[in-house]
C-alpha positions as a printed NumPy array, in Angstrom:
array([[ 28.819,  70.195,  49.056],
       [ 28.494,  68.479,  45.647],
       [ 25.068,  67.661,  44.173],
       [ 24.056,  64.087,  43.409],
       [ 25.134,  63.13 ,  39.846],
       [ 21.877,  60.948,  38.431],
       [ 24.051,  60.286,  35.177],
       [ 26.932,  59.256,  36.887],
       [ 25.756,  57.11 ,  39.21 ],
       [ 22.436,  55.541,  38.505],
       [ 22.692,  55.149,  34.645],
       [ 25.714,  53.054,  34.918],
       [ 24.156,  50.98 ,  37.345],
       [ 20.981,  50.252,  35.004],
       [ 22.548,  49.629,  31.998],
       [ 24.974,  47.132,  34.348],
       [ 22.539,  45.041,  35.578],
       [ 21.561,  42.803,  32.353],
       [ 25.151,  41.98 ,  32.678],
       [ 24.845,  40.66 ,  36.148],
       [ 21.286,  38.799,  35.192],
       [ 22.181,  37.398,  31.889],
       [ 26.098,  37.067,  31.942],
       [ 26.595,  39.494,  28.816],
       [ 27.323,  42.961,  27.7  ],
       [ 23.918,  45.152,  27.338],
       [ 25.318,  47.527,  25.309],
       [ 27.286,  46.727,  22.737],
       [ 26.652,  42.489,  22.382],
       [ 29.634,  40.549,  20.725],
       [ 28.522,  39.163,  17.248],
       [ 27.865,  35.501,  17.036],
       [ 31.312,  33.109,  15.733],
       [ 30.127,  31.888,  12.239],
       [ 29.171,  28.141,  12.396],
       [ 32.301,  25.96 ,  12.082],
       [ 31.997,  22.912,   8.994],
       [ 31.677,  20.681,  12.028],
       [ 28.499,  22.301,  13.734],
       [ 27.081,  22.409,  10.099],
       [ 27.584,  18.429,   9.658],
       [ 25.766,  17.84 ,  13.224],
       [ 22.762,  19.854,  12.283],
       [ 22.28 ,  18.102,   9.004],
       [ 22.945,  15.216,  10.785],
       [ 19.964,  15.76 ,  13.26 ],
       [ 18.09 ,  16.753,  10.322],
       [ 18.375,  13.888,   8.304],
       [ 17.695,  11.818,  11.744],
       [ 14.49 ,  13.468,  12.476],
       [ 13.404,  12.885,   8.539],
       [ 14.285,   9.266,   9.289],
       [ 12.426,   8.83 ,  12.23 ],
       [  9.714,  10.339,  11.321],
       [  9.296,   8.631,   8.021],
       [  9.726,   5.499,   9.809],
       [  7.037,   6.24 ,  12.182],
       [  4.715,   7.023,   8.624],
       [  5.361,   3.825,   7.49 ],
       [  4.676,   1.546,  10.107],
       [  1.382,   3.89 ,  10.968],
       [  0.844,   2.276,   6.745],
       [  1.611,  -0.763,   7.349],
       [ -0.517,  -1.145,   9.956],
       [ -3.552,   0.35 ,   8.023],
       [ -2.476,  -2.465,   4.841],
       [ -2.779,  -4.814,   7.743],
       [ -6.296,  -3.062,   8.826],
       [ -7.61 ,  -4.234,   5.27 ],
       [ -6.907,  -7.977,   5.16 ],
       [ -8.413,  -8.483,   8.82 ],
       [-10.4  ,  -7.328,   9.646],
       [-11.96 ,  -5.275,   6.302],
       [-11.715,  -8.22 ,   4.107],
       [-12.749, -10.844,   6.203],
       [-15.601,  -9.084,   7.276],
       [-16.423,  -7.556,   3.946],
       [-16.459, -11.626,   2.482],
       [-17.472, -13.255,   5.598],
       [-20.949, -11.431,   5.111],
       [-21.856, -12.033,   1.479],
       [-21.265, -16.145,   2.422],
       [-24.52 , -18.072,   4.109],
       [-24.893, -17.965,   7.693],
       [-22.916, -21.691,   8.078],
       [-19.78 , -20.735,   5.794],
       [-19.383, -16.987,   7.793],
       [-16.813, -18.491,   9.985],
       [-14.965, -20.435,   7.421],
       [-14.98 , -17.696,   4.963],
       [-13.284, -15.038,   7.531],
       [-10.313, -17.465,   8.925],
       [ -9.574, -17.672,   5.188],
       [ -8.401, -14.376,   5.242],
       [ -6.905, -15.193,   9.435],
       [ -4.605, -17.935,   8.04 ],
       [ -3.4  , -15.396,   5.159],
       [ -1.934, -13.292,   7.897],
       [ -0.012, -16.218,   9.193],
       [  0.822, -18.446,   6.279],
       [  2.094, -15.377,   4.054],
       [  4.27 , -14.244,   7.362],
       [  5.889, -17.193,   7.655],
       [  6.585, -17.18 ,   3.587],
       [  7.829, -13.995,   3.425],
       [ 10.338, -14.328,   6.224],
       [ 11.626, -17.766,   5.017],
       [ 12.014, -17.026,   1.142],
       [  8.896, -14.593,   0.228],
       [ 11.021, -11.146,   0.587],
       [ 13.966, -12.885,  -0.562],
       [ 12.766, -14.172,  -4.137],
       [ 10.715, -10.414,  -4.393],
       [ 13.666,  -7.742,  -3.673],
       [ 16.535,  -9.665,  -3.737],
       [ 19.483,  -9.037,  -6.508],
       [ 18.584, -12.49 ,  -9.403],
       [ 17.315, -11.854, -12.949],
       [ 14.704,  -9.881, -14.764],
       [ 12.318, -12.123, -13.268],
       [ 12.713, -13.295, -10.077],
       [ 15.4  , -12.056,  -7.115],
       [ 17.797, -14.247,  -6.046],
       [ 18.442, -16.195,  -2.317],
       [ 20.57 , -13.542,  -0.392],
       [ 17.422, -12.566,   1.556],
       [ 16.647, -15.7  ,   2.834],
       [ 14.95 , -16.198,   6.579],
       [ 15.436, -12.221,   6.021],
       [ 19.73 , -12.533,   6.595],
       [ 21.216,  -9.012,   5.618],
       [ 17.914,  -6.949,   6.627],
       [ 18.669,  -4.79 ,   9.396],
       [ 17.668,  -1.495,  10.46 ],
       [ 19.951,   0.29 ,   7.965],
       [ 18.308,   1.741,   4.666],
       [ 18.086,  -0.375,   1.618],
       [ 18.696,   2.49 ,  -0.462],
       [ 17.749,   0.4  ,  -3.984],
       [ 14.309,   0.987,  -2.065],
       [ 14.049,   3.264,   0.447],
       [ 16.744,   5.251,   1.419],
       [ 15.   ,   7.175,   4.395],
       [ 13.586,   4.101,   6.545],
       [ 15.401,   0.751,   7.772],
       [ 15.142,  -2.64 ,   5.554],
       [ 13.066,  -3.832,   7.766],
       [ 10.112,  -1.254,   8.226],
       [ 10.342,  -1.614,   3.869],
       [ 10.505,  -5.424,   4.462],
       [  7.108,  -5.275,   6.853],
       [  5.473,  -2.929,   4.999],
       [  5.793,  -5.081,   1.719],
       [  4.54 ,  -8.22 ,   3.631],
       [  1.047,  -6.557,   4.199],
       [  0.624,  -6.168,   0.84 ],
       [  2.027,  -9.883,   0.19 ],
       [ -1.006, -11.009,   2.543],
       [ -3.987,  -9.195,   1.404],
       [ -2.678, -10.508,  -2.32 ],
       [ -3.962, -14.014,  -1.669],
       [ -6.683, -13.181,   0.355],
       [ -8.568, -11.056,  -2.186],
       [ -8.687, -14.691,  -4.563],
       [-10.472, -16.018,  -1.54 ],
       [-14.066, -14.394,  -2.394],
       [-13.561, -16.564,  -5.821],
       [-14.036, -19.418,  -4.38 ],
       [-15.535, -18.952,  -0.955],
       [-17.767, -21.521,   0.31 ],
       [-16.322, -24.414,  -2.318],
       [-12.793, -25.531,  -1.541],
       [-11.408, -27.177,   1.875],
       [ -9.477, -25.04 ,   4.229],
       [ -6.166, -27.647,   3.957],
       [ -6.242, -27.065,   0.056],
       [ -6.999, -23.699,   0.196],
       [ -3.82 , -23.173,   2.554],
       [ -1.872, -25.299,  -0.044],
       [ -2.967, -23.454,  -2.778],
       [ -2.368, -19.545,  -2.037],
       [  0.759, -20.808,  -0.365],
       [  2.43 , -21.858,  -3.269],
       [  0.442, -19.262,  -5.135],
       [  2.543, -16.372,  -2.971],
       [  6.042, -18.029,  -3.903],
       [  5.532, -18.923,  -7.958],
       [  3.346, -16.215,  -8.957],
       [  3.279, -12.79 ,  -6.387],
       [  7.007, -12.802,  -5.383],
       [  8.   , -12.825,  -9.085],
       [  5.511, -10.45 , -10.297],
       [  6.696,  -8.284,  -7.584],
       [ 10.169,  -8.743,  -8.641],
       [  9.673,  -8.148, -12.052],
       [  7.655,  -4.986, -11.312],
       [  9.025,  -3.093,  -8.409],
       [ 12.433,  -5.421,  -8.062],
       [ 15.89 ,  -3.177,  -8.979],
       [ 16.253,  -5.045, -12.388],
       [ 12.661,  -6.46 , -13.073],
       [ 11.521,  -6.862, -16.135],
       [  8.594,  -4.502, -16.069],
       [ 10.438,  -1.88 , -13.31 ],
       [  9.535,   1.571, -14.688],
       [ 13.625,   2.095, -13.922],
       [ 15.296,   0.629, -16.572],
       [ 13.015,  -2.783, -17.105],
       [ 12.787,  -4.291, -20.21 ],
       [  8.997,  -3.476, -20.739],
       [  8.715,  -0.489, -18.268],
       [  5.737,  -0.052, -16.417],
       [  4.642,   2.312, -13.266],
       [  2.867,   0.419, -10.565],
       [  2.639,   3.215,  -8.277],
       [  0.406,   1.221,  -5.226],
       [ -0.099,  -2.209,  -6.812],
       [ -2.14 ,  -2.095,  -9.812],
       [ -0.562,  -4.911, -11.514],
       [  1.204,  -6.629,  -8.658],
       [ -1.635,  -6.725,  -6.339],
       [ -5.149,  -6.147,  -8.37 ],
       [ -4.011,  -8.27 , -11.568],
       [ -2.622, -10.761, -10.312],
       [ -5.57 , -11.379,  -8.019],
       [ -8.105, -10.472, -10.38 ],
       [ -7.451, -12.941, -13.093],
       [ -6.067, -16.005, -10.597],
       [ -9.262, -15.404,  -9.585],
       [-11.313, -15.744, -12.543],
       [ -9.07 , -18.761, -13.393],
       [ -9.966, -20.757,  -9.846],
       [-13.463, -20.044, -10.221],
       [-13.63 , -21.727, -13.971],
       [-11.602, -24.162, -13.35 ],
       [-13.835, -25.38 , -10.331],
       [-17.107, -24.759, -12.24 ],
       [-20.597, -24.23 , -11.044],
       [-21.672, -23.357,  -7.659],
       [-23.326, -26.499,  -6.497],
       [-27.117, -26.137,  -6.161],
       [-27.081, -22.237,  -7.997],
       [-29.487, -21.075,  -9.026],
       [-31.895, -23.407,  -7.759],
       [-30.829, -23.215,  -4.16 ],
       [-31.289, -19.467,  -2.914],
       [-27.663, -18.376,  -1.342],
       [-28.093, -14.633,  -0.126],
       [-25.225, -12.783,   1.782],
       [-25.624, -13.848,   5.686],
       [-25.07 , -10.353,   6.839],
       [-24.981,  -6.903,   4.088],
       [-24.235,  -5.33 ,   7.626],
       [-20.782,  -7.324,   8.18 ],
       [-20.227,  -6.414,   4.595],
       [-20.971,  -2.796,   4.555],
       [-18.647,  -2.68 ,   8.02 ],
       [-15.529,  -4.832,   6.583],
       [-15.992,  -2.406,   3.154],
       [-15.557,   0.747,   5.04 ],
       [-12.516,  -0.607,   6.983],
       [-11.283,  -1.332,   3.711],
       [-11.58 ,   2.568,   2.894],
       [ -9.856,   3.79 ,   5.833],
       [ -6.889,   1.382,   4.712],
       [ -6.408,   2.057,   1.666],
       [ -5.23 ,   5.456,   2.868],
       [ -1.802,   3.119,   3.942],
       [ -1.981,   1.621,   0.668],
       [ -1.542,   4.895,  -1.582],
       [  0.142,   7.158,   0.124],
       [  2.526,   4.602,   1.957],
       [  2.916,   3.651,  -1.313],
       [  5.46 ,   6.945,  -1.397],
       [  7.799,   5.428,   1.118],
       [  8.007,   8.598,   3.316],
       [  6.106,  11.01 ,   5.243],
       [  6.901,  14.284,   3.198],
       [  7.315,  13.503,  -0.601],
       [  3.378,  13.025,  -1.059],
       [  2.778,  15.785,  -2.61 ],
       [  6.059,  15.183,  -5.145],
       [  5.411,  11.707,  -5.26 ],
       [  1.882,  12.706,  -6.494],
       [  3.308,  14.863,  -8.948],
       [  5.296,  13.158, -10.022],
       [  2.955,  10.182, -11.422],
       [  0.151,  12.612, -12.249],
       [  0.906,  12.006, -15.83 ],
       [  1.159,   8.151, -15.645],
       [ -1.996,   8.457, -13.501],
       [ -4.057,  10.036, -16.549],
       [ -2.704,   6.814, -18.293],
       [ -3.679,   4.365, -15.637],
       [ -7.315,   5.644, -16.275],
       [ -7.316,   3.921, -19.994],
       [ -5.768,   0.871, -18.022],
       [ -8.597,   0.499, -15.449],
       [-11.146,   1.432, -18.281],
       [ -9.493,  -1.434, -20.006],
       [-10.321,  -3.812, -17.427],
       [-13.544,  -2.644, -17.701],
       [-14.396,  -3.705, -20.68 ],
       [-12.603,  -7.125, -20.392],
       [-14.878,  -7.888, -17.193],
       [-17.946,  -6.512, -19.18 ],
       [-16.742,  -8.717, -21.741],
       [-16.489, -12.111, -19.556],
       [-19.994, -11.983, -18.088],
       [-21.119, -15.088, -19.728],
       [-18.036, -16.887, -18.068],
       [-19.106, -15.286, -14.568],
       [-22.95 , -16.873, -15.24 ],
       [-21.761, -20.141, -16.205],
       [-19.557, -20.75 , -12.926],
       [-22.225, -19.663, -10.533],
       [-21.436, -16.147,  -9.464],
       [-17.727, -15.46 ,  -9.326],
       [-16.451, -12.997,  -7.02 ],
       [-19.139, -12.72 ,  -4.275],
       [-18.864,  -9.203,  -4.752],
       [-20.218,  -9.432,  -8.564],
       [-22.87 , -12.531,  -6.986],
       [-24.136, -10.58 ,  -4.221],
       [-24.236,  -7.014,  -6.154],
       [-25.179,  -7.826,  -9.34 ],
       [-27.393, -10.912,  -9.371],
       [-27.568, -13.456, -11.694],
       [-27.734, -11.592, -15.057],
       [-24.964, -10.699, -16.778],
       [-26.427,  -7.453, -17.502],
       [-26.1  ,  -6.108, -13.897],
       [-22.085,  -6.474, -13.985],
       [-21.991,  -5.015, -16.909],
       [-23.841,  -1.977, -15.153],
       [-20.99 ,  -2.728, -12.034],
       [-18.372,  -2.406, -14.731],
       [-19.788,   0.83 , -16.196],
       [-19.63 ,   2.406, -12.878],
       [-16.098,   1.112, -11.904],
       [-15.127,   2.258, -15.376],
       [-16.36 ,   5.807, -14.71 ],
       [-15.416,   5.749, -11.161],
       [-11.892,   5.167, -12.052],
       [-11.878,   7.898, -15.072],
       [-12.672,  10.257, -12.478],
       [-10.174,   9.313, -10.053],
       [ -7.442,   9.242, -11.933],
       [ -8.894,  12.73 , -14.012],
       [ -9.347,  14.478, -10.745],
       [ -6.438,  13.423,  -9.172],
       [ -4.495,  15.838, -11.723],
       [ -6.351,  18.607, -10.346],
       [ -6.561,  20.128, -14.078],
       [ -6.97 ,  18.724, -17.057],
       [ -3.51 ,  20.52 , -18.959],
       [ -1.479,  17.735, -16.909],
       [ -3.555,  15.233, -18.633],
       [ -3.004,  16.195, -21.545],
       [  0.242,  16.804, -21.436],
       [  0.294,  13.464, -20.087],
       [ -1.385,  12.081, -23.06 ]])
């Protein structure tokens, strides 16, 4: 009688089973076809979806932090430096921004600010926002739809006019106020923001006449509501009943609240400023060494403002900001610019993360 064969029987049987589990050779596995030009085209097609859609996702997650900034931060950051009877008044000032500019933007707003015109304003093709649809814009943004761009630009076209509101808070009717920054967003914000960010401005750091990098809205947000400021609050004159009449802030608490909502949203402001979730750090990089510059443009403004004190005395206070921080004398904005001036050197100094980029900047 023959003896039981272990190899011959029960090795085979082993080294068979993976086949039966997993429908494929154990031993010796078949090497994989090479991926076909088609199969390559699909998976950078999924790619560049999932870039897409996640950018997208970025940006509206910015926009709605831009949003975060008018109102509530703003309006509660002004609405407490104003007297206990102008609070309510003072904060739907900044309310009636998020409507008014809305409707503006979506009737001629967008239109006038990225569409194809001059060197100085865009032209009509944009109008009650015909021709922006969910595909890219890619003069813009070539990663997100035309209309996340279009709605993230709109936040910034509201909180424009609503920082010139703490110039003249507590002195101008709410039907002339609404006038006012109305026309203010089509004649003066929609072409700056042509001229600096539109394809063909006059100041776009792409081929502009006068090229200039506005990174997050240095010049088409701050300066343009800085001095329009200034110029409201002169041309209305004094504060009626300053100094005589005592006029502290309602609330420092409302203040201190809307200022720190402000913070949080200016974190949509910059770094949706780079138009997708993933270039930060290149974006970064790549405007360290306009940054460095940008330093000796805020420090600039710094000494203008330190400069203009007497004007800020002699129409009653200003910016509430500069009237509830700094007093009456002209000495304690001066101290507010010194700060701001240093504040910004370091910002825009550290944000290099060494000083050879600077200089190399420079």
């Amino acid at each position: 009688m023959r003896s039981f064969n272990l190899k011959r029987f029960v090795l085979p049987a082993l080294m068979g089973f993976p086949a039966l589990v997993f429908g494929q050779s154990a031993v010796a596995p078949s090497a994989s076809a090479p991926a076909t030009q088609a199969q390559i085209q699909a998976l950078q097609q999924q790619v560049a979806q999932a870039q897409s859609a996640g950018d997208n996702a970025w940006m509206l997650v910015s926009a709605a932090l831009v949003l975060l900034m008018t109102g509530p931060g703003l309006a509660l950051f002004y609405g407490g430096l104003v007297r206990k009877k102008n609070i309510l008044g003072t904060m739907m000032q900044s309310f009636a921004m998020m409507g008014l500019v809305t409707v503006i933007w979506a009737v001629c707003g967008y239109s006038l600010a990225f569409g194809h015109g001059n060197a100085f304003i865009g032209g009509f093709e944009h109008l009650f926002l015909r021709g922006v649809t969910l595909t890219p814009n890619i003069d813009y943004a070539a990663t997100i739809p035309e209309q996340t761009y279009m709605v993230y630009q709109l936040m910034f076209a509201i909180i424009t006019p609503a920082l010139i509101t703490g110039a003249f808070a507590e002195r101008m009717k709410f039907s002339a106020m609404a006038v006012f920054l109305s026309l203010w967003s089509i004649f003066v914000y929609s072409p700056m923001a042509h001229m600096v960010w539109g394809v063909g401005g006059f100041l776009n750091q792409s081929g502009g006449h006068v090229p200039s990098l506005d990174f997050a809205g240095g010049t088409v947000v701050h300066v343009t509501s800085g001095v329009s400021a200034l110029v409201t609050c002169i041309y209305l004159g004094r504060r009626q009943g300053y100094p005589q009449t005592p006029m502290p802030p309602h609330s420092m608490v409302l203040s201190f609240i809307g200022a720190c909502l402000l913070w949080v949203g200016w974190f949509g402001f910059n770094a949706g400023s780079a138009l997708d979730s993933q270039r930060q750090a290149d974006g970064a990089g790549g405007d360290l060494r306009s940054g460095c510059r940008a330093g000796g443009d805020y420090a600039g403004i710094g000494v203008c403002a330190a400069l203009l004190c007497p004007a800020y005395r002699r129409c009653g206070g200003g910016f509430l900001f500069v009237h509830g921080v700094c007093g009456e004398e002209p000495a304690g904005l001066r101290r507010l610019a010194g700060r701001v001036w240093r504040a910004w050197s370091g910002r825009n100094a550290g944000s290099a993360f060494d000083r050879a980029v600077c200089h190399e900047g420079d």
